[in-house]
N, C-alpha and C positions, 0 to 999 in steps of 0.2 A: 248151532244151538236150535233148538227146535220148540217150539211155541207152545203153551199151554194147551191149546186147540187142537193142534195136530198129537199130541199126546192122548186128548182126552178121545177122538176120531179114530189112531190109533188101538183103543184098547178095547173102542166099541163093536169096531171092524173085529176082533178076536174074537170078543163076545160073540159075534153073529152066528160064527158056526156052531154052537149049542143049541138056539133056537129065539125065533124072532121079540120075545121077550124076554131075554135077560140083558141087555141093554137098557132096558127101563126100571130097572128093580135096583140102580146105583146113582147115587143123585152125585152132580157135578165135584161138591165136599168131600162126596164118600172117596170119588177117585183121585181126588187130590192128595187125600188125605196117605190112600195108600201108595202112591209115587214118591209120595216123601219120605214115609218109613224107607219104603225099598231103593230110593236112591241114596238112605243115610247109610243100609246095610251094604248096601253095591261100595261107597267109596270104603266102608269100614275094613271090606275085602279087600281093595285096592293097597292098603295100607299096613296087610297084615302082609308078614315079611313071607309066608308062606306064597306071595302071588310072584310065580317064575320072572317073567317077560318085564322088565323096568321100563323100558323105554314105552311099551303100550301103557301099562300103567299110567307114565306121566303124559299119556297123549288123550288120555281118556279126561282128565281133572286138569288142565293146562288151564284153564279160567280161573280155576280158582286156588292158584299157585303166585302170593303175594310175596315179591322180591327187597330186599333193600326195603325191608319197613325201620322207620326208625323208631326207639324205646324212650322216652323220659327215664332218666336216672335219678330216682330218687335217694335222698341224702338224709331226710329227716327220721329220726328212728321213734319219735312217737306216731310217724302218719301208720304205717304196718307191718308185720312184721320183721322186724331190722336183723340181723345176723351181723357183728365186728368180722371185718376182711373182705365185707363182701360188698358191691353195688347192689341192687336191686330196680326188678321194672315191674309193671304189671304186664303180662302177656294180652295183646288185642283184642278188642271185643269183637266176635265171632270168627277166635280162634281155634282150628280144629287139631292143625300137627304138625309139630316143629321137623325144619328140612335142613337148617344150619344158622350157625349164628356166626358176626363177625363185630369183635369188639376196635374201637379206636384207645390206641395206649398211649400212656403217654412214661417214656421212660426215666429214670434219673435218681439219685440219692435225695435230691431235696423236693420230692414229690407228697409229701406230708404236709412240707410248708405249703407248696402249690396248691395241695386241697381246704387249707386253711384260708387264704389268701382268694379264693379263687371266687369272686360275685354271685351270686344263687339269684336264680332267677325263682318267681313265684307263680303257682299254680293254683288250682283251688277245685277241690273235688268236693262234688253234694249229688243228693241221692233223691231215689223215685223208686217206691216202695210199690211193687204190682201186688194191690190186695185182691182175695178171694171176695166178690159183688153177689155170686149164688151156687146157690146148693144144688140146683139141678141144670143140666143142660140146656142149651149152650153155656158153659160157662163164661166166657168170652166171646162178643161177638164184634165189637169193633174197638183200637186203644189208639190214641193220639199220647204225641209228644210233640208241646209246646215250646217255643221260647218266648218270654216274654219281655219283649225290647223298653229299653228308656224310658221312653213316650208311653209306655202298659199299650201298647197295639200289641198282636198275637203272631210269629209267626208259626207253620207248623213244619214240625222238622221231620215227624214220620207217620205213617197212620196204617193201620192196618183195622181190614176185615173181615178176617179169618175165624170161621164160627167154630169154636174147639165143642166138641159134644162130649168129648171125654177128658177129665184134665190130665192126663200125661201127654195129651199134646200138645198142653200150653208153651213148649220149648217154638212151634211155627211160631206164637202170635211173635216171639221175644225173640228167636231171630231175625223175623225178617224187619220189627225194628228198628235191632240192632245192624242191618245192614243199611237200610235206608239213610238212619242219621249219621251213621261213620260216611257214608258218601255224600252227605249233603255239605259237610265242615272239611276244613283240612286243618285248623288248630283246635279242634276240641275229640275226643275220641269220647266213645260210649263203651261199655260193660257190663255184662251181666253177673251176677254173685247169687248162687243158690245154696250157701252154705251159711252161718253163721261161725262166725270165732271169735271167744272171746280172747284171744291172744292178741290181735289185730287192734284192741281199747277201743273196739265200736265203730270204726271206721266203715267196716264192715257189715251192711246189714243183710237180713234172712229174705230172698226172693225180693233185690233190689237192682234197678237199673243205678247204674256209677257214673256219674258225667266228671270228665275231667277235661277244666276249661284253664284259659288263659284269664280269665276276668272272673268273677263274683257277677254269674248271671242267674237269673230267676227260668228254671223248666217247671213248666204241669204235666202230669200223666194223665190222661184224662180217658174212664173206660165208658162204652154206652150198653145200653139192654138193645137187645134182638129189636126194639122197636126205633130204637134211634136214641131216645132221650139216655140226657147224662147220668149216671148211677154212681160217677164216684169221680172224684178229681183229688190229685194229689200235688204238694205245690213245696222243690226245696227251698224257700227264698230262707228257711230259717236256720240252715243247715249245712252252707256254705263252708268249708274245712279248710283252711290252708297248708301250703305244702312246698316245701323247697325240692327245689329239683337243680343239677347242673346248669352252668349256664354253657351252653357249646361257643359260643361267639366269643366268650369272656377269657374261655381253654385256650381258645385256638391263638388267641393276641400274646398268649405268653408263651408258649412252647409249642415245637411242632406234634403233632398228631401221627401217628404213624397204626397202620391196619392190620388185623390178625386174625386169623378163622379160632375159637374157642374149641376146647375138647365136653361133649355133652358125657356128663358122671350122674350115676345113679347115688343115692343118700348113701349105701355100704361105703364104695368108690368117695366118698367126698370125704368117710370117716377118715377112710384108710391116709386119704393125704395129710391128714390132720396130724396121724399119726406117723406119719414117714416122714423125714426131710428130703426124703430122694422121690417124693411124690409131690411138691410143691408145686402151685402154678407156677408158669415161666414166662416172661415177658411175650416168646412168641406163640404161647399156646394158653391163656388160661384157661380155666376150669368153668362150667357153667353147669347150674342144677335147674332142674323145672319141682316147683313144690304148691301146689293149691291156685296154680293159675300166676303163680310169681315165679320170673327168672332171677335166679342167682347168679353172679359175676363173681369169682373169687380173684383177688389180688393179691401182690406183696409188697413188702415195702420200699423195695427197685425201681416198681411200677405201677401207672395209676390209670383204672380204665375209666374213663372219658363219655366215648359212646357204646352204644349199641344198636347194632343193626341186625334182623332177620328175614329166614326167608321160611317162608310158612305157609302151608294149605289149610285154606279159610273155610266157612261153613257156606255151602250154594246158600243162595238165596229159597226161600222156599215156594215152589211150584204151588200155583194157585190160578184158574184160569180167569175169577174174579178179577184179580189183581191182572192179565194180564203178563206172568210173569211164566217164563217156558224153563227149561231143564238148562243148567248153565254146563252139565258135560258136553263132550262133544257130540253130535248126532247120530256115531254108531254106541257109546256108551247110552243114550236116551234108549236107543231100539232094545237097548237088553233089559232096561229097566221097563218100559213097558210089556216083553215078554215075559218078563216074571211077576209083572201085577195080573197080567192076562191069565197067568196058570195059577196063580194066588186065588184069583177072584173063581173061576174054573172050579177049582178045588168047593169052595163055598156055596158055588153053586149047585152040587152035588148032594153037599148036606143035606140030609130030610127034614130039619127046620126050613132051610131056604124054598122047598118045594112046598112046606106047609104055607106059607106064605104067599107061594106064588100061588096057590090054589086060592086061598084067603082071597086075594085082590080079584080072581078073575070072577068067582063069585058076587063080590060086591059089584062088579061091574056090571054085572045081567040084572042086577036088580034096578 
């Protein structure tokens, strides 16, 4: 892994052979900013089936290759939305692409009664609405995520200050978040949701963080101006959702659990079994769909799946030398991402804007 420092050192070193001023014509943000695009394009090639070599591939992105994550199964069909035959989970927050999935079944004729029968354990999902604070740049410059304990003392669970100049890149501030607080908990998980559905009955809101806790607890969002002071705080205490989910402990005291690799089916592929008897899920293989950041589980009536467990390539942390935070690929995957911000920026520097510019400064400076 290699350090925000040696990245940003790295690409100045490139710079240099153009001439002893275009190293200062990029402020610290600017190169951050472009390490993160081109380390999102770098994995996205990695990923696309068109790249030969597998094993380099996974040797490049091996950090961020999360094994045996386990899903909450959700059971209640007004929490979102529910499909008959199927479980459903929500996929992880700062998930980027599914590598395989392995469900626990459980087999038997009276697996109806067992899912009737079987203790639900409760969860409670509430939300944190990132609103737009202004109309011009930085749009974001620093966001807290709170919890706020018993006693109302404050802990803080993430913070980020990541100065976005342009808002299509407000996905940095909301990654890296979203990675901070999934690593701060290990029973509450965070999410991002950039879509609105009304099919979901609201559960779901437009450009909201998801906290999915074990308890009814109070977060703030809380964003500041370029100057420090607070410009907007937002607080779910009112907004607490309840949610049954599996109990696995409750499974496991009645019957045995037995494990199985799933077949991942595209929406045609899930019709078609709908319509074939000789395409049915099968105890040792069912079916799984990916649809709007929810996985499907499809079952029958033989068998009941239980768990779920995945293995998934997660979204890096985002490069930021503020934060102290370096490139989570490995250190010959960093070298190519800063040889393609170094020809990126090269290229820009070429432009006769960027030279009008540069004449602009040297100018002001004799004055």
């Amino acid at each position: 892994m290699k350090s925000a420092l040696e990245l940003h050192k790295d690409i100045l070193q490139g710079l240099q052979t153009i001439d002893s001023f275009s190293q200062d014509m990029f402020l610290p943000e600017e190169l951050d900013l472009h390490l993160n695009r081109i380390q999102d394009s770098f994995i996205n090639e990695l990923l696309d089936k068109g790249f030969a070599d597998r094993q380099l591939r996974l040797d490049y992105i091996e950090k961020i290759i999360v094994k045996n994550k386990p899903l909450p199964i959700f059971i209640s069909p007004t929490a979102f939305y529910y499909e008959s035959g199927a479980v459903t989970s929500l996929l992880p927050g700062g998930y980027k692409h599914l590598l395989s999935t392995k469900a626990g079944v459980i087999k038997g004729k009276d697996c109806n009664i067992i899912n009737e029968k079987v203790k639900e354990a409760t969860k409670y999902f509430s939300f944190l609405e990132l609103k737009e604070t202004s109309t011009e740049p930085p749009y974001y410059s620093k966001v807290e995520i709170i919890k706020v304990n018993a006693d109302q003392s404050e802990t803080l669970v993430a913070s980020t200050s990541f100065p976005v100049t342009d808002i299509e890149d407000t996905y940095l501030i909301i990654r890296n978040l979203i990675h901070q607080a999934n690593n701060k908990f290990i029973d509450v998980e965070f999410y991002w949701e950039k879509y609105s559905d009304t099919e979901r009955q609201g559960l779901i809101k437009n450009n909201t963080f998801i906290i999915l806790d074990e308890k009814e607890t109070i977060y703030k969002l809380v964003i500041y101006d370029k100057d420090g002071n607070e410009k907007s705080s937002v607080t779910n205490s009112s907004e607490n959702q309840k949610i049954e989910v599996f109990d696995e402990s409750a499974l496991k005291n009645l019957t045995p659990v037995e494990y199985t690799s799933t077949t991942l089916l595209n929406n045609e592929e899930i019709y078609d079994r709908k319509q074939n008897v000789f395409f049915f899920p099968k105890y040792k293989n069912p079916h799984t769909l990916i649809s709007d950041g929810i996985l499907f589980n499809y079952y029958e009536k033989d068998f009941l799946i239980t768990e779920i467990y995945i293995d998934y390539i997660r979204e890096p942390q985002p490069i930021s030398l503020a934060l102290s935070q370096g490139c989570e690929l490995s250190v010959s995957a960093a070298n190519i991402i800063v040889n393609r911000v170094v020809e990126y920026l090269k290229l820009a520097i070429e432009n006769p804007a960027y030279k009008e510019v540069l004449q602009h400064n040297e100018l002001r400076e004799q004055k």
